[in-house]
C-alpha positions in Angstrom: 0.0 0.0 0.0 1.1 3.5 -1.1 0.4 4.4 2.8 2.9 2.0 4.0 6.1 3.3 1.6 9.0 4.4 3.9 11.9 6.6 1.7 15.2 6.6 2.7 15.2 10.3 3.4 19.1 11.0 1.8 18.8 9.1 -1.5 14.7 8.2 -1.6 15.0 4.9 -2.2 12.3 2.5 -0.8 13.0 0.8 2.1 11.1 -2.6 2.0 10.6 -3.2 6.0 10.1 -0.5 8.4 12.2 -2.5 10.9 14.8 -2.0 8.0 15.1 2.2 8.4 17.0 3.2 10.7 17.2 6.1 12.6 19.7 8.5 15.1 17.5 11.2 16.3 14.1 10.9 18.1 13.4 14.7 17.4 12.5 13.7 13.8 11.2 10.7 12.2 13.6 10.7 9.7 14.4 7.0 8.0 17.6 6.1 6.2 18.1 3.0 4.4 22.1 2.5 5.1 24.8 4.2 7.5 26.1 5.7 4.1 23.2 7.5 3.6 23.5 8.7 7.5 26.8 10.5 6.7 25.6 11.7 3.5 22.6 13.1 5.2 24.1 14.8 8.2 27.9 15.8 6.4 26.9 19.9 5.5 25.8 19.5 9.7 29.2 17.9 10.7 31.0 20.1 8.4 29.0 23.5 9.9 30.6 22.5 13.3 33.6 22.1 11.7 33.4 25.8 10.6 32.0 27.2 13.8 34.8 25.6 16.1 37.2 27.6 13.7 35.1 30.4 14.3 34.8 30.4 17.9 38.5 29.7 18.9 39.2 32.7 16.9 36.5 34.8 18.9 37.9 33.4 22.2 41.8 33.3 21.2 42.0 29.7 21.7 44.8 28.2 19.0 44.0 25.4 16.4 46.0 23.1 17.2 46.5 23.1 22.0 48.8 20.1 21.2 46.4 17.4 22.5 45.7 15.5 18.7 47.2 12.4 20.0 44.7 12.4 22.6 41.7 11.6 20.1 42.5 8.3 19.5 42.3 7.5 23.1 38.9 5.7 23.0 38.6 5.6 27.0 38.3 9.5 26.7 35.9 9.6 23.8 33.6 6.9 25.4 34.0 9.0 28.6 32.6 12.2 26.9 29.5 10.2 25.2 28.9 8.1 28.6 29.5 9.6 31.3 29.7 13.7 30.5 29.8 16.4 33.8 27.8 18.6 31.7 25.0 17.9 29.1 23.6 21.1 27.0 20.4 20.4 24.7 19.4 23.1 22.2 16.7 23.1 19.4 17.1 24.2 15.8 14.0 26.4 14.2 12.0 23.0 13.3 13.2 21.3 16.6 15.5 19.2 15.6 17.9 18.5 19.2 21.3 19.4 19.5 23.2 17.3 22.7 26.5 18.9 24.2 28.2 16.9 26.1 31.5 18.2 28.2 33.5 16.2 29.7 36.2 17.3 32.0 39.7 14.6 31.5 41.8 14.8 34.3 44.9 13.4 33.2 48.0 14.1 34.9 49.7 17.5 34.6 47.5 17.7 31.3 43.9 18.5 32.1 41.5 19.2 28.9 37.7 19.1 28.4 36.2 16.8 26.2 33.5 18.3 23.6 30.9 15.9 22.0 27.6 17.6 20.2 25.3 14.7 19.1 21.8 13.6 18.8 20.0 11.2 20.8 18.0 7.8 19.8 16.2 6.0 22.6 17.0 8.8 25.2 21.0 8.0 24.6 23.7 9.2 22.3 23.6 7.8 18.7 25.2 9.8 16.1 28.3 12.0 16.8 28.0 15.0 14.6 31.3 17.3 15.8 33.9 16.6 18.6 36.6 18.7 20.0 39.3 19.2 22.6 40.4 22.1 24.1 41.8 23.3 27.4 40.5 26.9 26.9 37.9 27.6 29.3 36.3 30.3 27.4 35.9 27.9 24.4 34.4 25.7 26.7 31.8 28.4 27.6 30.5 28.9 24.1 29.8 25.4 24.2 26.8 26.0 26.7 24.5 26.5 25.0 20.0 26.8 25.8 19.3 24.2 28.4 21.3 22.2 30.6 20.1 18.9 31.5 21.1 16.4 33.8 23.6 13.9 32.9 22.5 11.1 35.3 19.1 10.7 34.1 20.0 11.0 30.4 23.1 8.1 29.5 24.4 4.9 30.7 27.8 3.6 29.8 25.7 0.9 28.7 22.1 0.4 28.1 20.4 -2.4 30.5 18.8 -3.7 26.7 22.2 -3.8 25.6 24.1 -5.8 28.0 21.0 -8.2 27.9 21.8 -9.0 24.1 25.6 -9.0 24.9 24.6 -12.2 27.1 22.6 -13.4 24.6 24.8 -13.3 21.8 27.5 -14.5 23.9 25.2 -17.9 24.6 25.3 -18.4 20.9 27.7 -21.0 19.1 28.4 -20.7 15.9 27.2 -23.0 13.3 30.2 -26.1 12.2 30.0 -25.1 8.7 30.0 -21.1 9.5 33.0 -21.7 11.5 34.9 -23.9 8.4 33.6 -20.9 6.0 35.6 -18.6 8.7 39.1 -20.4 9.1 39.3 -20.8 5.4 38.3 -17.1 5.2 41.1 -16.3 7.8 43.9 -18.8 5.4 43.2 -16.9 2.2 43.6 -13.5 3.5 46.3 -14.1 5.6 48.2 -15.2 2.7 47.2 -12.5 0.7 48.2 -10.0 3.1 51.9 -11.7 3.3 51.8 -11.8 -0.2 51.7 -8.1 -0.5 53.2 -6.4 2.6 56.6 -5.0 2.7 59.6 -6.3 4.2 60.3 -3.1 5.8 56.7 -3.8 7.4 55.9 -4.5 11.3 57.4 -7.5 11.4 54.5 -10.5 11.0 56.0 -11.9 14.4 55.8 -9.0 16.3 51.8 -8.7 15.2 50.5 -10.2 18.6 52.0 -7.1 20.6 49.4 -5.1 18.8 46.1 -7.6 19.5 44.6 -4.6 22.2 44.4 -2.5 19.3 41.7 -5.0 17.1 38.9 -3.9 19.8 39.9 0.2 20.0 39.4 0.1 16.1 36.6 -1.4 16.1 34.6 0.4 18.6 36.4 3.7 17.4 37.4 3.6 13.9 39.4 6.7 12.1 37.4 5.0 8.5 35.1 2.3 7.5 34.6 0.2 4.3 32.1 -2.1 3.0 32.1 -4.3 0.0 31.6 -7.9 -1.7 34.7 -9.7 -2.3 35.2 -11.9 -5.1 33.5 -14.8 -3.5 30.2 -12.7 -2.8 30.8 -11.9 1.2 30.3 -8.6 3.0 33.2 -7.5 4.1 33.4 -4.4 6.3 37.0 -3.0 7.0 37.8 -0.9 10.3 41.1 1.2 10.2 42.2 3.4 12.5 45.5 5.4 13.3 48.0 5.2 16.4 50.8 7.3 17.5 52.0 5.3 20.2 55.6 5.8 22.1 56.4 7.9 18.9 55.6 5.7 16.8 52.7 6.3 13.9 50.7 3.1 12.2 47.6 2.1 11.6 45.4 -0.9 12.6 43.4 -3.1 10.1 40.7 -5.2 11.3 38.7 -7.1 8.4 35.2 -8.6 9.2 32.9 -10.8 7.6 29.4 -10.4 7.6 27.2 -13.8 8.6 23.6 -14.5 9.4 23.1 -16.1 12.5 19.9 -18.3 12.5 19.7 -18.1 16.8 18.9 -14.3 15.7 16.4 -14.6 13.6 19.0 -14.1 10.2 20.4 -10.9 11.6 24.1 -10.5 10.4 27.1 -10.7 12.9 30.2 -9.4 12.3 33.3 -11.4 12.6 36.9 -10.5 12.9 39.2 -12.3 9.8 42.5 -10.6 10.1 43.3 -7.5 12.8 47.1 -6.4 11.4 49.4 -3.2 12.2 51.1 -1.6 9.5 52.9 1.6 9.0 53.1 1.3 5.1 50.7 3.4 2.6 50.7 1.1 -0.1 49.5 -1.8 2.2 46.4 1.0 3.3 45.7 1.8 -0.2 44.9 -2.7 -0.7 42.9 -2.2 2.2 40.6 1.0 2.0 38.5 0.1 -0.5 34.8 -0.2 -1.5 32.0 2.2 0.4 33.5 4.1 2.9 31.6 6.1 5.8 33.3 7.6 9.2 32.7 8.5 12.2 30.5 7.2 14.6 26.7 5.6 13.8 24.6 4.1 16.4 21.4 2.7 16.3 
């Protein structure tokens, strides 16, 4: 029925299930058929805040660059700021659309900053992450405050009670045999691909374990994201994020494969193949291909 047609609101395709759309703010009913078409949507908004932090630094004499760019990719910091904020500011656009500030204050030792996160909210917690920033400029901080404050304890959780009740389900669930034979012989092929084509002036392949706490920061906090089919028809979804770590640059690969699981009614998990570190651009390039979307998309 013509009533029951849902449109991707970004590229107006249709969306053939309503529990297909998704969503990532519950000021607006506004359905979106992919987490592309999320970033697509919402980029002129990300790249706005962009512009306005620019702006207001220069207004409050607060440099570009306060030294503290290594301290994005610390993920305890980010999730700190979305989680667990001191401060939550909500303001409303002209059609009320809601805005969430959240500051966070980062006491790390000798270096204290504030952690700034403006997002919206699905399900009364934060879902899509339109603009973050660090500063230790009080007066920058300031401009940040913004209509209403709110209170942080009754707003987000570190982790939804729904979620950690389907972390406990999903951990009860064993793979099928065959899905697990599909997923070692997965892991073979592109294990030797990737020491097929890596450098010998690479991370060493033997010193890859030292890098295994870095699969989970880049996949809950990835710098990039790509999707595609490889040549035997699988989804494959590719996290890669950057490090700087004891001076030191590189960047961590983590490659999944999507799979439906029958225990959850078809829906598709996502399995790690291959987590690698690398510090050469011509390995990245082999790697970051297909759709790519950033940032951070929750619903």
């Amino acid at each position: 029925m013509s009533k029951k047609l849902i449109l991707c609101s970004e590229c107006r395709k249709t969306i053939a299930h309503g529990d297909k759309a998704l969503f990532v703010d519950q000021s607006s009913s506004r359905p979106f058929c992919s987490e592309k078409c999320i970033m697509d949507y919402h980029a002129p908004h990300m790249e706005s805040f962009e512009r306005e932090e620019i702006e207001r630094r220069e207004s409050v004499g607060a440099e570009l660059d306060e030294g503290l760019a290594p301290m994005y990719q610390n993920h305890e910091y980010f999730q700190k700021a979305l989680y667990s904020p001191d401060e939550v500011w909500i303001a409303k656009n002209g059609i009320g659309e809601e805005f969430y500030t959240h500051i966070a204050r980062v006491n790390k030792e000798k270096n204290p900053f504030t952690y700034i996160v403006v997002c919206s909210y699905f399900d009364n917690e934060p879902s899509f992450v339109y603009f973050k920033c660090l500063t230790k400029n009080e007066n920058l901080v300031e401009s940040y405050r913004e209509q209403s404050l709110l209170d942080p304890s009754e707003l987000v959780k570190s982790k939804p009670a729904e979620e950690e009740e389907e972390a406990l389900k999903e951990d009860e669930i064993k793979l099928p045999p065959e899905v697990m034979e599909s997923l070692e012989l997965k892991k073979s092929e592109y294990l030797a691909n990737l020491l097929q084509i890596r450098s010998d002036e690479d991370i060493p392949f033997e010193r890859f374990t030292e890098y295994d706490e870095y699969t989970s920061k880049s996949l809950e906090d990835p710098d990039e994201i790509f999707t595609r089919e490889d040549e035997a028809g699988d989804k494959i979804r590719t996290y890669i994020k950057s490090f700087k770590v004891s001076g030191q640059v590189f960047y961590y690969v983590v490659v999944c494969i999507s799979v439906p699981i029958k225990e959850l009614d078809n829906q598709e998990a996502l399995l790690p193949v291959i987590g690698f570190p690398s510090t050469d651009q011509a390995l990245y390039k082999e790697y970051a291909i297909g759709e790519r979307y950033s940032d951070i998309i929750k619903n």
